[in-house]
N, C-alpha and C positions, 0 to 999 in steps of 0.2 A: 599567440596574442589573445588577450582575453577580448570580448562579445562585453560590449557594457552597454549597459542602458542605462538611462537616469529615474531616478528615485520617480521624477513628477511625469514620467512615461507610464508610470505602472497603475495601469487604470483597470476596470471590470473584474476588481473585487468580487467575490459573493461567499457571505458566511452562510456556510450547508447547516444551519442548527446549532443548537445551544446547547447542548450537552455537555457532558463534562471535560469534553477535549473537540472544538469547535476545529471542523477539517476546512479549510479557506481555501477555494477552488479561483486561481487566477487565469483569466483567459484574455490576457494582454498581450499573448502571443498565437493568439488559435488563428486569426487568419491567414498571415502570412502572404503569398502571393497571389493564393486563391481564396473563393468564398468561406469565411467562418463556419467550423463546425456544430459551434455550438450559439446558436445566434440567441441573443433573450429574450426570454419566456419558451423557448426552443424543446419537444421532446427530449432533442439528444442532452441538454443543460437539464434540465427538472428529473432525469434518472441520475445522471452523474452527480448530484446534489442530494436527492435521495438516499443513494448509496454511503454518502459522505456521513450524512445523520446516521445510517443503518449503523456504521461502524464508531463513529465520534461518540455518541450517545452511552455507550459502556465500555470505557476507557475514563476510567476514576483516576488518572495521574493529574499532579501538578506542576504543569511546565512555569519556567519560567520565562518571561517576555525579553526580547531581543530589541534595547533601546539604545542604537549605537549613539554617541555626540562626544563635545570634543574630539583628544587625542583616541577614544574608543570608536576604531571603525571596521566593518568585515565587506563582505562582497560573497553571496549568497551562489553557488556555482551547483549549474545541473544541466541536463542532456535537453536542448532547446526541444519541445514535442513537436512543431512545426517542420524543422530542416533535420533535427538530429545531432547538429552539432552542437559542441558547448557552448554556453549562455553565459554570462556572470549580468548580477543585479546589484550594485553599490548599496550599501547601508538600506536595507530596506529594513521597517519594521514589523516588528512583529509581537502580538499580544498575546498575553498570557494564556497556555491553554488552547495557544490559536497552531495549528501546524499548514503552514500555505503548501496546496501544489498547482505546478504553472501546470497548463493542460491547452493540449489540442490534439492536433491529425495532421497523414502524412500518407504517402503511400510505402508500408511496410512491405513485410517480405513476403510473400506468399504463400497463405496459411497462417500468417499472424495478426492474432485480433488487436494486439495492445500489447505495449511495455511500460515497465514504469519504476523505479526508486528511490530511493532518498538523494538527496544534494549532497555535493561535496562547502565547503568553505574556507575562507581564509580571515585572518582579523590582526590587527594591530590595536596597539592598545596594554592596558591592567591585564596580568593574568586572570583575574576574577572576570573580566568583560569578558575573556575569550574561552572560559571554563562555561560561561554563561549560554554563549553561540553554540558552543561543542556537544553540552551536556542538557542543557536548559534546567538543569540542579538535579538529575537523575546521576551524575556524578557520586551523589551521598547514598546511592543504593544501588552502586553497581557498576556503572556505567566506567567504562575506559577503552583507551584508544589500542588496546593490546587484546589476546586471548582470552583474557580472565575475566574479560567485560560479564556482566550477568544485564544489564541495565539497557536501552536506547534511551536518548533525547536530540531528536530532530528539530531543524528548523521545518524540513518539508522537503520537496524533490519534484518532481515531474511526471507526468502520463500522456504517453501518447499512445491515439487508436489508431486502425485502421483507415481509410477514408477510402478506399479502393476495393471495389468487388466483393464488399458485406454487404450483403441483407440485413439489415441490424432492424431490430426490435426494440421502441425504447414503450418502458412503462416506467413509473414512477411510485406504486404504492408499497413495493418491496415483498409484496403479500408471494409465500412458498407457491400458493395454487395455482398461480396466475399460468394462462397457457398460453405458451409462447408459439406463433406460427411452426408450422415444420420444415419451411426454406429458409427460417431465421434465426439470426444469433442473440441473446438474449442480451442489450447491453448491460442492461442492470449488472446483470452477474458477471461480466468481465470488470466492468470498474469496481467493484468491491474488490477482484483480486487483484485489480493493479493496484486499490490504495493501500490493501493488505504487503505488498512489496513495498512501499513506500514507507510504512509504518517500522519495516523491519523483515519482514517476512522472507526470509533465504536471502537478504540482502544485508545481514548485520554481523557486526560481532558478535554480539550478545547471538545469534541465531549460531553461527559458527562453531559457536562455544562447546554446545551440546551435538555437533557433527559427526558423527565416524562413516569410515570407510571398510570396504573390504567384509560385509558387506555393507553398503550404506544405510545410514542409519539415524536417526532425529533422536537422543536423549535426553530432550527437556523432562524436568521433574513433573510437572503438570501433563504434558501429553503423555509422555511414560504411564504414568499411573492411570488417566483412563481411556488409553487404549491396550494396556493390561501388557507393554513390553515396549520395548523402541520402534518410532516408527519410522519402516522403509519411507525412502525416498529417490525421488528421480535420478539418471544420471550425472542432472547439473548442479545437484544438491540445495535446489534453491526450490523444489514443491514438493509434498506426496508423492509417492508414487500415483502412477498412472491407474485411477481406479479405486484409489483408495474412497470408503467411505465410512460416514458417522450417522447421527443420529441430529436431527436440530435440535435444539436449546429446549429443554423442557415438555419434547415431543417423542411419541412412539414412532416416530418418522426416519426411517434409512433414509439418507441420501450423496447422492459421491458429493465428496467435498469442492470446497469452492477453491482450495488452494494445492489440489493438481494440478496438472502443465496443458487439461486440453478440458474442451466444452463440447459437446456435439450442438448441432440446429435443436431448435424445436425446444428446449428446454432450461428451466431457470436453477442456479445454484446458490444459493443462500450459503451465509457463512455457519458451517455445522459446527460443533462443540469440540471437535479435535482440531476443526481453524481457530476456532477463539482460544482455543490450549494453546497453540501455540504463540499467536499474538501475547499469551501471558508466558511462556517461557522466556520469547525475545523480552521481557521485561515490563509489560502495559500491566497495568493493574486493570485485567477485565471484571464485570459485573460479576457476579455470582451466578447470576441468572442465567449468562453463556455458559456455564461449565457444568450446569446440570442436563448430565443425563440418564434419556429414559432409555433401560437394556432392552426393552421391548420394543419391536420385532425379534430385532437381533444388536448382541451388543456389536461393539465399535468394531468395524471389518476392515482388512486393508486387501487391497489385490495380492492375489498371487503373490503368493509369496514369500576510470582512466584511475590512478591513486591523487589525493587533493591535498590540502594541509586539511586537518580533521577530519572527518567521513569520509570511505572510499568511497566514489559515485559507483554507483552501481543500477543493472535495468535485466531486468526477466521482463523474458517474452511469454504473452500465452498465445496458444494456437487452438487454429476450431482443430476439432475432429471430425473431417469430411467423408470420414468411410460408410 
C-alpha cells in the first residue's frame, strides 16, 4: 500500500541556490514523531543547503520541469528519511532545472552517518508526460531505462542522516580548510555524498553502465582518463574504493575523495575532480572547472591497489571510520 500525502501537505520548500541545476531540499518530513532535525535558520539546514549550491552550481544540464494536470498524472516515490519506509507524493511539481530531495533523520545503523538516492516513480497519462517524469529530456542524450543508459534525469530522491550518537559538526562556507573538531563528523562533507548518490552516483544506470567486476572496476570515459586507468571500486559498487584519493578542482591539493564509503572525525571532504568525473560519466554536464586537474603533489592515487515503474529506488550508506 502506498504512503500518500497530499500535494497541499508539502510545505518547507527551500531552494539551495541558483545555479545551473537548483538542488530543492524538502523537509516536510524531517520531524516526524520527534524534534526536527533541521529547524530554520538551523546550522544543521544552512550546511545541508550549502552543500546543495556546492554541487547545483556546476551542473550545466537542462532538466525539464514536471507539470502534471489533466489525464497526465505521476506519484513521486522514495525511502521516507524519517521512518525509512516508502513514501509516495501525488503529482507534485517540479521546475525546471529544480531536482527536490525530501530529507531528514532517524536513528540509523551503527556506524552510519547517512544514506540517500534517487526516487523511484510511476505516472499515467501521454507518453511524452511520462518520458518527461522518467527522463526530464536527458532521454535525447542518453538516458534509458536499460544498460545502455549513458544519461540520468531525476526527479530527485531522499536523504537521510544520522540523528543518533554523531558528534556532527555543521559549518556552512564549504571552504577545503575549514577545521573540523577531532571528536567530530564533518556534516558538510557527508551531505555532498549523499546528494552525489542522489544525483546518480553508484545509484544509476548510467553509473552501472561503465561497472566491471572481477576485479571491480568504474570505466566511465572521463574518470578513466584522468585517473590514468579504471577506477577500483568498493565491494558494493556504488563508491571508490576505500582510500581512494584525487586532487581538488584546480588545486595542487591531494585529498581522499568525498565519494568513498567512510569519513574519519576531525576532517572535511570536498568533492575532488575524480568525484566530479564521475558525476560526468553518470551523465551531468559538469563545469570545466571541476575537471581540471593539478598533477602536483601527486597525480590522481587510488588505494591499494525496492524496483518501481521508472527508477530503481535505490540508497547507499556512508559510515564514519571510527578506528
Amino acid at each position: 500500500m502506498k504512503f500518500l500525502l497530499s500535494l497541499a501537505a508539502i510545505v518547507g520548500f527551500s531552494a539551495a541556490g541558483r545555479g545551473a541545476i537548483t538542488i530543492e531540499f524538502d523537509y516536510s518530513l524531517d520531524a516526524g514523531s520527534q524534534s526536527p532535525f533541521f529547524p530554520v535558520a538551523s546550522p544543521a539546514r544552512q550546511s545541508l543547503e550549502a552543500a546543495g549550491v556546492a554541487i547545483g552550481t556546476y551542473l550545466n544540464d537542462s532538466l525539464a520541469s514536471i507539470t502534471p494536470s489533466g489525464g497526465n498524472t505521476w506519484a513521486a516515490q522514495f525511502f521516507n528519511p524519517t521512518s525509512g519506509a516508502i513514501s509516495s507524493v501525488d503529482n507534485p511539481t517540479i521546475g525546471a532545472n529544480t531536482i527536490r530531495i525530501y530529507v531528514g533523520a532517524r536513528n540509523l545503523a551503527s556506524g552510519v552517518l547517512g544514506e540517500g538516492g534517487p526516487g523511484g516513480y510511476s505516472w499515467s497519462g501521454s507518453g511524452l508526460f511520462g518520458a518527461g517524469v522518467g527522463f526530464r529530456g536527458q532521454d535525447a542524450t542518453g538516458a534509458t531505462l536499460d544498460s545502455s543508459s549513458t544519461d540520468f534525469g531525476p526527479w530527485g530522491g531522499s536523504v537521510a542522516f544520522n540523528n543518533s550518537g554523531v558528534s556532527w559538526f555543521y559549518e556552512s562556507t564549504g571552504l577545503h580548510s575549514v577545521a573540523v573538531p577531532e571528536a567530530s563528523v564533518d556534516f558538510y562533507s557527508v551531505a555532498l555524498h549523499e546528494v552525489g548518490h542522489v544525483l546518480g552516483f553508484g545509484t544509476s544506470l548510467s553509473w552501472d553502465h561503465y561497472v566491471t567486476t572481477g576485479p571491480n572496476r568504474f570505466n566511465g570515459p572521463v574518470s578513466t582518463s584522468l585517473n590514468g586507468g579504471a577506477v577500483p571500486l568498493d565491494a558494493g559498487l556504488g563508491h571508490w574504493v576505500n582510500g581512494t584519493t584525487s586532487t581538488l578542482p584546480g588545486l595542487a591539493i591531494l585529498r581522499e575523495a568525498a565519494m568513498d564509503p567512510s569519513i574519519a572525525n576531525g576532517i572535511r571532504k570536498p568533492l575532488t575532480v575524480l568525484d566530479w568525473a564521475g558525476l560526468d560519466d553518470v551523465g551531468w554536464e559538469v563545469a570545466s572547472s571541476q575537471l581540471a586537474m593539478v598533477p602536483e603533489p601527486a597525480e590522481i592515487a587510488v588505494a591499494a591497489g525496492f524496483a518501481l515503474m521508472g527508477f530503481g529506488l535505490w540508497s547507499r550508506r556512508f559510515k564514519g571510520n571510527r578506528c
